[in-house]
mmCIF file of the N, C-alpha and C atoms, coordinates in Angstrom:
data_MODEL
# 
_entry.id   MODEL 
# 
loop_
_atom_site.group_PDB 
_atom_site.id 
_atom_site.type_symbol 
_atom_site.label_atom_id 
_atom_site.label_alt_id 
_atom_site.label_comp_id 
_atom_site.label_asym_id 
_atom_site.label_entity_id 
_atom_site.label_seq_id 
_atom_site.pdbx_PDB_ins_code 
_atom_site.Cartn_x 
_atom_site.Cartn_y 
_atom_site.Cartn_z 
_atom_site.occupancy 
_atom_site.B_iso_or_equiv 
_atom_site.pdbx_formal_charge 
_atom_site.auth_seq_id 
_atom_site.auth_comp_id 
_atom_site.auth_asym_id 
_atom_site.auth_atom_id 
_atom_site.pdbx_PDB_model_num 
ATOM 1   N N  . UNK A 1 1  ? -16.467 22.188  -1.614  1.00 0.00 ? 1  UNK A N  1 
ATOM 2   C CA . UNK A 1 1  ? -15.698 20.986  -1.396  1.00 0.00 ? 1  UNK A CA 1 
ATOM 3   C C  . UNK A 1 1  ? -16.607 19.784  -1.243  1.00 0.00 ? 1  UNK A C  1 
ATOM 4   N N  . UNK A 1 2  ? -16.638 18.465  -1.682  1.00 0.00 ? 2  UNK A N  1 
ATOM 5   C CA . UNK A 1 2  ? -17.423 17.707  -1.639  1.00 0.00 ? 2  UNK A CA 1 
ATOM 6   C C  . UNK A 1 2  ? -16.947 16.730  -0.237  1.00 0.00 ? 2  UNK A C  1 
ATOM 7   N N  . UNK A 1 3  ? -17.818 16.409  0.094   1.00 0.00 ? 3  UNK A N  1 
ATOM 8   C CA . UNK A 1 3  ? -18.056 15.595  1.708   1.00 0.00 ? 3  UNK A CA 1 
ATOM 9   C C  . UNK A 1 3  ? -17.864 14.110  1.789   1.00 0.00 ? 3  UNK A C  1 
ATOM 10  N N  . UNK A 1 4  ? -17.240 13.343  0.570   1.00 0.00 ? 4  UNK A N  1 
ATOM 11  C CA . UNK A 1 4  ? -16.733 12.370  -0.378  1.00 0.00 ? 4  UNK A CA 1 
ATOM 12  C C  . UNK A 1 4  ? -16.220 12.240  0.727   1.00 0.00 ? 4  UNK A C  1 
ATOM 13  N N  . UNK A 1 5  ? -16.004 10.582  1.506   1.00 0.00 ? 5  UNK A N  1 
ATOM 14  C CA . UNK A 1 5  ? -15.093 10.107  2.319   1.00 0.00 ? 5  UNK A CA 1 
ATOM 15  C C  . UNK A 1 5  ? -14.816 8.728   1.919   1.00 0.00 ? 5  UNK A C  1 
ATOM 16  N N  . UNK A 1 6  ? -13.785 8.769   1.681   1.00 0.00 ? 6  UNK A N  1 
ATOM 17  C CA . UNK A 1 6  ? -12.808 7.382   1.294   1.00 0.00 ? 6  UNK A CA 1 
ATOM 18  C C  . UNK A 1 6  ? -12.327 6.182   2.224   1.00 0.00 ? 6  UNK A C  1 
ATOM 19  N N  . UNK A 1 7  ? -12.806 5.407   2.108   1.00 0.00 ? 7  UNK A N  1 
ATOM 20  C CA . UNK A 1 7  ? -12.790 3.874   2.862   1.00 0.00 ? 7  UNK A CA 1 
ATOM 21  C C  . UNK A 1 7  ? -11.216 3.879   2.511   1.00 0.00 ? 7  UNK A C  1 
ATOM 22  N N  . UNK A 1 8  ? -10.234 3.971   3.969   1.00 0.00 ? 8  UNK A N  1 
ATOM 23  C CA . UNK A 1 8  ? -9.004  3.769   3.854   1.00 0.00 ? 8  UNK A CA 1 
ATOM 24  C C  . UNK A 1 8  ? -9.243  2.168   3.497   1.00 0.00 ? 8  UNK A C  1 
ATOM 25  N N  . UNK A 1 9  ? -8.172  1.951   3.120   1.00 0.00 ? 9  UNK A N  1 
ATOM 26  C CA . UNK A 1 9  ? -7.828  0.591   2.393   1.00 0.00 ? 9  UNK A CA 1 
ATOM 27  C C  . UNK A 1 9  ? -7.123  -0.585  3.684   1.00 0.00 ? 9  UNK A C  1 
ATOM 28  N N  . UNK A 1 10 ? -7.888  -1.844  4.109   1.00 0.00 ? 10 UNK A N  1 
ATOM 29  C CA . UNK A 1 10 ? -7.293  -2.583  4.730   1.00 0.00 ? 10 UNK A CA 1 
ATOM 30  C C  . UNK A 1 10 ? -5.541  -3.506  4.201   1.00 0.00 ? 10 UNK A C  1 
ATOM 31  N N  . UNK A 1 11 ? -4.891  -3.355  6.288   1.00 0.00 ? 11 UNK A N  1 
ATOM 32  C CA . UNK A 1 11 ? -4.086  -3.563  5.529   1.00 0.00 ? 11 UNK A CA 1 
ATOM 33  C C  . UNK A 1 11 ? -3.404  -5.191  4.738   1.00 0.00 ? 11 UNK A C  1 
ATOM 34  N N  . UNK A 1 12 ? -4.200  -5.858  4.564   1.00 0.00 ? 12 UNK A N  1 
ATOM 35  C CA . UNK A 1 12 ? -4.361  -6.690  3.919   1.00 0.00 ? 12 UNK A CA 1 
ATOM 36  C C  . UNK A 1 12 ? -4.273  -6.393  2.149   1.00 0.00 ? 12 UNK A C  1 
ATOM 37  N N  . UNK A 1 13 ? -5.420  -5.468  2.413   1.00 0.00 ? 13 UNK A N  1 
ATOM 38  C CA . UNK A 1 13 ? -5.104  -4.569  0.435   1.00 0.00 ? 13 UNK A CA 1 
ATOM 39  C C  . UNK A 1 13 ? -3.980  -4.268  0.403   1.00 0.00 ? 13 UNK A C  1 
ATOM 40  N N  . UNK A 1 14 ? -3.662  -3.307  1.028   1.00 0.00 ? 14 UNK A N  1 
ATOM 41  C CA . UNK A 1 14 ? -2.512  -2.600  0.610   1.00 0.00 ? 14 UNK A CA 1 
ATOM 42  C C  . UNK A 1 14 ? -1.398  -3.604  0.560   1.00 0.00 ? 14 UNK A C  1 
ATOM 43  N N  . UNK A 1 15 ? -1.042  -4.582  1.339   1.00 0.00 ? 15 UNK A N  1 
ATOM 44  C CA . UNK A 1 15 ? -0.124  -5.633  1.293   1.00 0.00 ? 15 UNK A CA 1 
ATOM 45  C C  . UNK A 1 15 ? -0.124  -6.214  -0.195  1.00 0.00 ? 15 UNK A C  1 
ATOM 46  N N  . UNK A 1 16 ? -1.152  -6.835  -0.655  1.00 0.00 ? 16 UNK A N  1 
ATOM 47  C CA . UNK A 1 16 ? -1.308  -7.447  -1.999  1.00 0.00 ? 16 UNK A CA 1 
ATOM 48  C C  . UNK A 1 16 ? -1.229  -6.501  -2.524  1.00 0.00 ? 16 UNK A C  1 
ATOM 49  N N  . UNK A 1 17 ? -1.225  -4.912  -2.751  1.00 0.00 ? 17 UNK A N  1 
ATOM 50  C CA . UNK A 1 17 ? -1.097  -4.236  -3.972  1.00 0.00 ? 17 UNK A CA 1 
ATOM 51  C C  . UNK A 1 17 ? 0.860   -4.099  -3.600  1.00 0.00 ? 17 UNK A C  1 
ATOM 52  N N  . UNK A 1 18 ? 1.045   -3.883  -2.461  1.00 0.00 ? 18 UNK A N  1 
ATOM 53  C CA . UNK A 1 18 ? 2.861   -4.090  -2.598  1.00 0.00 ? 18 UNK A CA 1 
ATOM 54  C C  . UNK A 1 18 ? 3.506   -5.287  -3.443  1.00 0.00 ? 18 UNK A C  1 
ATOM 55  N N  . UNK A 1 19 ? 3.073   -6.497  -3.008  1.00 0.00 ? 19 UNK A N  1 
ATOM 56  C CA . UNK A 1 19 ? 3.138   -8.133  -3.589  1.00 0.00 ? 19 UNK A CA 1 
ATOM 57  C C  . UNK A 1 19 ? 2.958   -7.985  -5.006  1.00 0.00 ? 19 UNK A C  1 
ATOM 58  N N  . UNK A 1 20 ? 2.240   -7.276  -5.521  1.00 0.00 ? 20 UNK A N  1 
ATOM 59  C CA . UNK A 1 20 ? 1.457   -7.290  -7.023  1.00 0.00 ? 20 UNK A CA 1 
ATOM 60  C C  . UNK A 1 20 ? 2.787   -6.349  -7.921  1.00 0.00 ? 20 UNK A C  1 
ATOM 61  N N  . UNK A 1 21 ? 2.996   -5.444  -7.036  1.00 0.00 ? 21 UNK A N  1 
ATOM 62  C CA . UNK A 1 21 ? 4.317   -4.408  -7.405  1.00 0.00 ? 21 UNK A CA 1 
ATOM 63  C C  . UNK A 1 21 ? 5.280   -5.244  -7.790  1.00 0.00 ? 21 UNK A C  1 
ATOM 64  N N  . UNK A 1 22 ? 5.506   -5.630  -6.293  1.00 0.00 ? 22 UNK A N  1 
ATOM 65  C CA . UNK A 1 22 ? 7.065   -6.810  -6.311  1.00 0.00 ? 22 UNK A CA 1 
ATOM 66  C C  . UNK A 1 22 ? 6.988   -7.488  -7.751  1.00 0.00 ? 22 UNK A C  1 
ATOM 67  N N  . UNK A 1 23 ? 6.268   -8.145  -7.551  1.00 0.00 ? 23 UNK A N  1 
ATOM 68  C CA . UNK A 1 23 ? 5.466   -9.173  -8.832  1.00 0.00 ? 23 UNK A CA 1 
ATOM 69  C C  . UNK A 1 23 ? 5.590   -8.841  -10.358 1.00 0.00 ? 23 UNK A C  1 
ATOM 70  N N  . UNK A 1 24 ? 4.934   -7.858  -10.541 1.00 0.00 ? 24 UNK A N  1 
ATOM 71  C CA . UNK A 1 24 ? 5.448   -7.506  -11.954 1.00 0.00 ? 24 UNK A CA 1 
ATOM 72  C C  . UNK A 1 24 ? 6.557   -7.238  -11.886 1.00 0.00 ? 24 UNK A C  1 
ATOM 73  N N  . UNK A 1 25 ? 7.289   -6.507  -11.540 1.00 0.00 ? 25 UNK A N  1 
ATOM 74  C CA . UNK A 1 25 ? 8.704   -6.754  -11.668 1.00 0.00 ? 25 UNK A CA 1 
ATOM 75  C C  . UNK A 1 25 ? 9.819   -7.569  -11.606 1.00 0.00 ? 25 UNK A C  1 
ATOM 76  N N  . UNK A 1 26 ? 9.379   -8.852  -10.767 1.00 0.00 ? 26 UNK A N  1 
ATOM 77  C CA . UNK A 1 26 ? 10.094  -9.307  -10.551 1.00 0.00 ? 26 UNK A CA 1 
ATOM 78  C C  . UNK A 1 26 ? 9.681   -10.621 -12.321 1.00 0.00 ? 26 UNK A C  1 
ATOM 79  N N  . UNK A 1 27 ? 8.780   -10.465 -12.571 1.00 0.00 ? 27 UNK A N  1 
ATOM 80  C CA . UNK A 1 27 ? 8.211   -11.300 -13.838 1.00 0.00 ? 27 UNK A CA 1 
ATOM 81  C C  . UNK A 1 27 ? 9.212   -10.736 -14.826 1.00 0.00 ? 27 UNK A C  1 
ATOM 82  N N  . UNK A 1 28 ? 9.079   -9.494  -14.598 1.00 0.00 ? 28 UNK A N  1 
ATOM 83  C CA . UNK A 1 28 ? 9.786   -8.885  -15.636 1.00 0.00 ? 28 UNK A CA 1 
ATOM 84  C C  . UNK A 1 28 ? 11.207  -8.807  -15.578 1.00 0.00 ? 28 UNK A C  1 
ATOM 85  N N  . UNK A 1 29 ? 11.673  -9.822  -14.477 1.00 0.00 ? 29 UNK A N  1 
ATOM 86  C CA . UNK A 1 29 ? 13.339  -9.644  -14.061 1.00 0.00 ? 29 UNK A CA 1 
ATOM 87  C C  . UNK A 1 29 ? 13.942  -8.363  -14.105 1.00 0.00 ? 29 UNK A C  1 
ATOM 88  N N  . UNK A 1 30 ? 13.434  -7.530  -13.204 1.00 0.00 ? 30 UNK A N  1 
ATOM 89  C CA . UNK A 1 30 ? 14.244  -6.079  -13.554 1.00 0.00 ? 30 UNK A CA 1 
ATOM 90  C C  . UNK A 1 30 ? 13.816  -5.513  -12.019 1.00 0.00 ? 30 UNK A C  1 
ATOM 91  N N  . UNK A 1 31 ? 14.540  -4.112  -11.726 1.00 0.00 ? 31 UNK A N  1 
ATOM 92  C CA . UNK A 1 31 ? 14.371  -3.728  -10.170 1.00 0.00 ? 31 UNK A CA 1 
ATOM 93  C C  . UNK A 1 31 ? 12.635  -2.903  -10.426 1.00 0.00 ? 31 UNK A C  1 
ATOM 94  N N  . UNK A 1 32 ? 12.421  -2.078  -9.190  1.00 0.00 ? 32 UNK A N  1 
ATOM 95  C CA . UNK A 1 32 ? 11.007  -1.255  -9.406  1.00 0.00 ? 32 UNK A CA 1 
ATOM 96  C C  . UNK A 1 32 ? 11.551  0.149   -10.688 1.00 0.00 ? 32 UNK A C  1 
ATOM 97  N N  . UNK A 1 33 ? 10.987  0.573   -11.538 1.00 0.00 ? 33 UNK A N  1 
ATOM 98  C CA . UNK A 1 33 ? 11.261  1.686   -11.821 1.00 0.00 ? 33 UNK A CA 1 
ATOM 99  C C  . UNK A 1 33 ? 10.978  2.718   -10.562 1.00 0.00 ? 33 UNK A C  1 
ATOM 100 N N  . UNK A 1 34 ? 11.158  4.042   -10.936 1.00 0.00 ? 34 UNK A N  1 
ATOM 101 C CA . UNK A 1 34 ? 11.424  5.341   -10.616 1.00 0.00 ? 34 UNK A CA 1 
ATOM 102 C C  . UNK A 1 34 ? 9.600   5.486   -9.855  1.00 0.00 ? 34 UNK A C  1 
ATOM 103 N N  . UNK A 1 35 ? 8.999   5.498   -11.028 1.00 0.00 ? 35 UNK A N  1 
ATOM 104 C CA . UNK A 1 35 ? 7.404   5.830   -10.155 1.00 0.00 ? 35 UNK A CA 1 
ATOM 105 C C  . UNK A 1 35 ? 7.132   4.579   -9.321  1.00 0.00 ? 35 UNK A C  1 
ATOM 106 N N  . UNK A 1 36 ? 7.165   3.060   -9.830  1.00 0.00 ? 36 UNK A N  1 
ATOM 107 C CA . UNK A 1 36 ? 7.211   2.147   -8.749  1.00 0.00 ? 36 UNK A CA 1 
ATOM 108 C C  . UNK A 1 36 ? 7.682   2.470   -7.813  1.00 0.00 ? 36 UNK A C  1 
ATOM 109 N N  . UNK A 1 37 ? 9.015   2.761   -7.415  1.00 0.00 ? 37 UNK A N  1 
ATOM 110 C CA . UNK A 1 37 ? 8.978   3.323   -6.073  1.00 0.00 ? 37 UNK A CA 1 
ATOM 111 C C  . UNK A 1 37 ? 8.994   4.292   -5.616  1.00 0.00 ? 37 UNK A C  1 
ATOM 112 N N  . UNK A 1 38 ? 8.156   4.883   -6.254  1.00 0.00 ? 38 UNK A N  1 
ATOM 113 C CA . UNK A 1 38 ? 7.201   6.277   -5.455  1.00 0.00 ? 38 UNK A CA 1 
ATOM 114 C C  . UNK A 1 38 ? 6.093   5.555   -4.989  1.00 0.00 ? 38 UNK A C  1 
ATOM 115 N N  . UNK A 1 39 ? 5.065   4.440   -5.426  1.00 0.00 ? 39 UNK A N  1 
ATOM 116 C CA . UNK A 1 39 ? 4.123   4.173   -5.534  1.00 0.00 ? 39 UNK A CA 1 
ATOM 117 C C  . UNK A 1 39 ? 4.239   2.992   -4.460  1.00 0.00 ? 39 UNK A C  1 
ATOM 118 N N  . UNK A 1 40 ? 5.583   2.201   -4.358  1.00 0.00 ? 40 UNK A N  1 
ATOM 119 C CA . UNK A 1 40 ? 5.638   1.450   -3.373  1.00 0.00 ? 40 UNK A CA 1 
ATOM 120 C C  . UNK A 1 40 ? 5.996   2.022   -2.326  1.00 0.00 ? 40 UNK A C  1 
ATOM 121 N N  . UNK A 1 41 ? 6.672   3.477   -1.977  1.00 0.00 ? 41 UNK A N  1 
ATOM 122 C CA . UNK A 1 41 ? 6.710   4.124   -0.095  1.00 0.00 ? 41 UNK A CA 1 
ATOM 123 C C  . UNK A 1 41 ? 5.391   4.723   -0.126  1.00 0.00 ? 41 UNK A C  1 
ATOM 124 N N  . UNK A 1 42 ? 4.567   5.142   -0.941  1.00 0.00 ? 42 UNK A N  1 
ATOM 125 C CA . UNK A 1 42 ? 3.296   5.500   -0.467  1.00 0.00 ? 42 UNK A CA 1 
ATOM 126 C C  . UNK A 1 42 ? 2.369   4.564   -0.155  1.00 0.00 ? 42 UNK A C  1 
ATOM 127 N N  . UNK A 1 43 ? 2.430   3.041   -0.630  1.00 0.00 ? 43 UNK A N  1 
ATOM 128 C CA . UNK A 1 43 ? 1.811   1.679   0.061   1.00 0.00 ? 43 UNK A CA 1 
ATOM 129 C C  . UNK A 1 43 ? 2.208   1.344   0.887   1.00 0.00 ? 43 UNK A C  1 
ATOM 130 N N  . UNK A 1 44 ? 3.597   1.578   0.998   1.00 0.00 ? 44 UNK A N  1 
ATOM 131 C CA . UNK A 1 44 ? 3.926   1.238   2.452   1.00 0.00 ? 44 UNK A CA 1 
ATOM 132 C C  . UNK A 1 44 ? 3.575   1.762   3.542   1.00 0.00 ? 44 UNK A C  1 
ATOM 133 N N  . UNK A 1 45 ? 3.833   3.057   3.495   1.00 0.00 ? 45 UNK A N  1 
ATOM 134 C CA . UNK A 1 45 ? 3.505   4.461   4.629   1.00 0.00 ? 45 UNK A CA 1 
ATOM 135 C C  . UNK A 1 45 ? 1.722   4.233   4.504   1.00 0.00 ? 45 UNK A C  1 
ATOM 136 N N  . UNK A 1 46 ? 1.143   3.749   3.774   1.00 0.00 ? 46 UNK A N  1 
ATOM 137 C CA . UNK A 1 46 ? -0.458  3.788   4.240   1.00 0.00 ? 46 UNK A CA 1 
ATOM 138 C C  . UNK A 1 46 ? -0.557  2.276   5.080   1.00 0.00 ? 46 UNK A C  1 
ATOM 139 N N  . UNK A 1 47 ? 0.261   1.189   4.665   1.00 0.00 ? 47 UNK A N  1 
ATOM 140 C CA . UNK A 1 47 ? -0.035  -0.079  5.351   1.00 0.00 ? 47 UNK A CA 1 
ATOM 141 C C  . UNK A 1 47 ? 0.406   0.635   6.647   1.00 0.00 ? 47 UNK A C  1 
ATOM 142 N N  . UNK A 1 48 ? 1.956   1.259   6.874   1.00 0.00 ? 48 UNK A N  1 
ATOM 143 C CA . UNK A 1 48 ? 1.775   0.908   8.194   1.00 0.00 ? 48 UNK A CA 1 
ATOM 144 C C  . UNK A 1 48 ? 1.032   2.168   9.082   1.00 0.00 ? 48 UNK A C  1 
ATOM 145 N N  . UNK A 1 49 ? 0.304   2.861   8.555   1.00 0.00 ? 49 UNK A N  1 
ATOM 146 C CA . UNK A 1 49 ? -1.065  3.723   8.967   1.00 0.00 ? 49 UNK A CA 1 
ATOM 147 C C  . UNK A 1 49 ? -1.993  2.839   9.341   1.00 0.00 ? 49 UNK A C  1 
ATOM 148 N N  . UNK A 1 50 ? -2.460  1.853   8.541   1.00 0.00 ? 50 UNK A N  1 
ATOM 149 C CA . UNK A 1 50 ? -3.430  1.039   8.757   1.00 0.00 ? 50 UNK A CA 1 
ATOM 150 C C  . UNK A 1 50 ? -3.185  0.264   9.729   1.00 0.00 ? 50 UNK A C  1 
ATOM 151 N N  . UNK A 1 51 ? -2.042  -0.049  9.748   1.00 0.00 ? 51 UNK A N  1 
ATOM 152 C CA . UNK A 1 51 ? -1.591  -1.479  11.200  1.00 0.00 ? 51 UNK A CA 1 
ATOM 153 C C  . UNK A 1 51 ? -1.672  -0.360  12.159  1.00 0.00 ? 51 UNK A C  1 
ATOM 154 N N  . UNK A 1 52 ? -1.319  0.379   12.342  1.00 0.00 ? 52 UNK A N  1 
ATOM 155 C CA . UNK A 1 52 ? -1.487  1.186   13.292  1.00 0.00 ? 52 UNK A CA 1 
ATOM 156 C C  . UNK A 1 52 ? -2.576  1.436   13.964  1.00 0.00 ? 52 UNK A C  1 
ATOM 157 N N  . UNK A 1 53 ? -3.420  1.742   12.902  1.00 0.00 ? 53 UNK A N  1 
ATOM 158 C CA . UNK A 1 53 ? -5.166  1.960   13.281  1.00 0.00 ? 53 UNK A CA 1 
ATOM 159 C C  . UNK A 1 53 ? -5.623  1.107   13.895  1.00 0.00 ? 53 UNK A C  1 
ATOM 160 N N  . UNK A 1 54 ? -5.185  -0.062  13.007  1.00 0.00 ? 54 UNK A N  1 
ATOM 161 C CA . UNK A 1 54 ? -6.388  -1.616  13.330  1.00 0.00 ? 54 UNK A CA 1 
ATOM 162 C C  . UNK A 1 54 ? -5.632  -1.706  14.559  1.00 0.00 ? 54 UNK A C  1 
ATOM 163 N N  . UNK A 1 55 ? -4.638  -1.250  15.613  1.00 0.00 ? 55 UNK A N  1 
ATOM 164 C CA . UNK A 1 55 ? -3.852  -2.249  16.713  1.00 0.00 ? 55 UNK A CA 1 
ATOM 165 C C  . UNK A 1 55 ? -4.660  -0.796  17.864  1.00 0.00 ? 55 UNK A C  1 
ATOM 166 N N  . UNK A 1 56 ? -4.967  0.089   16.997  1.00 0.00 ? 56 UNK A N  1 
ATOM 167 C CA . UNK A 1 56 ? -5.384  0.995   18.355  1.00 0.00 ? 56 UNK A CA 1 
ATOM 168 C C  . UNK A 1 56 ? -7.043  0.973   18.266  1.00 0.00 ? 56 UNK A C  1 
ATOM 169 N N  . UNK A 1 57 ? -8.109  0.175   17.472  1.00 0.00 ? 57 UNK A N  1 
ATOM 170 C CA . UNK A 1 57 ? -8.826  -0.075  17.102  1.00 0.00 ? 57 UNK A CA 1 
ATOM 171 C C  . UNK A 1 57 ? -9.306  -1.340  17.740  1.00 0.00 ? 57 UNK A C  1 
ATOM 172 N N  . UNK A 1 58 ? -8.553  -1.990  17.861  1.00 0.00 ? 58 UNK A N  1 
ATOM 173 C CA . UNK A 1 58 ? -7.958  -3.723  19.097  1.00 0.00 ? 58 UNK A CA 1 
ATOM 174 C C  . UNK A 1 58 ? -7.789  -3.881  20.629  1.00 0.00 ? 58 UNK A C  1 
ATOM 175 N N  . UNK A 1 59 ? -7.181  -2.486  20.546  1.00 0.00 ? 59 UNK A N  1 
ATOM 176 C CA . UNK A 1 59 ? -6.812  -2.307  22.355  1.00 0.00 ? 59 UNK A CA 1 
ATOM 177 C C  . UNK A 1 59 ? -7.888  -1.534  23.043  1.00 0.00 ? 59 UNK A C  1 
# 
């Protein structure tokens, strides 16, 4: 297994990659497709991981 550790994503990123979602779609006047929103509850559920972190990371 490799020992590879991944820089969770601030939640600032993850916010602009939701915005960027919204965004093309909304350019494209149409709702999220089917994988968009797969792809937007898994940005979500990591932002609010991250707010979470950074507020117990604070206190």
């Amino acid at each position: 297994m490799s020992d590879h550790h991944r820089e969770t994503p601030s939640p600032e990123a993850l916010n602009d990659a939701i915005r960027t979602l919204w965004a093309r779609a909304g350019e494209q006047s149409r709702s999220l497709t089917t994988d968009e929103q797969r792809i937007y509850q898994v940005l979500v559920a990591a932002w609010a991981e991250a707010k979470d972190a950074e507020q117990e990371l604070a206190a």
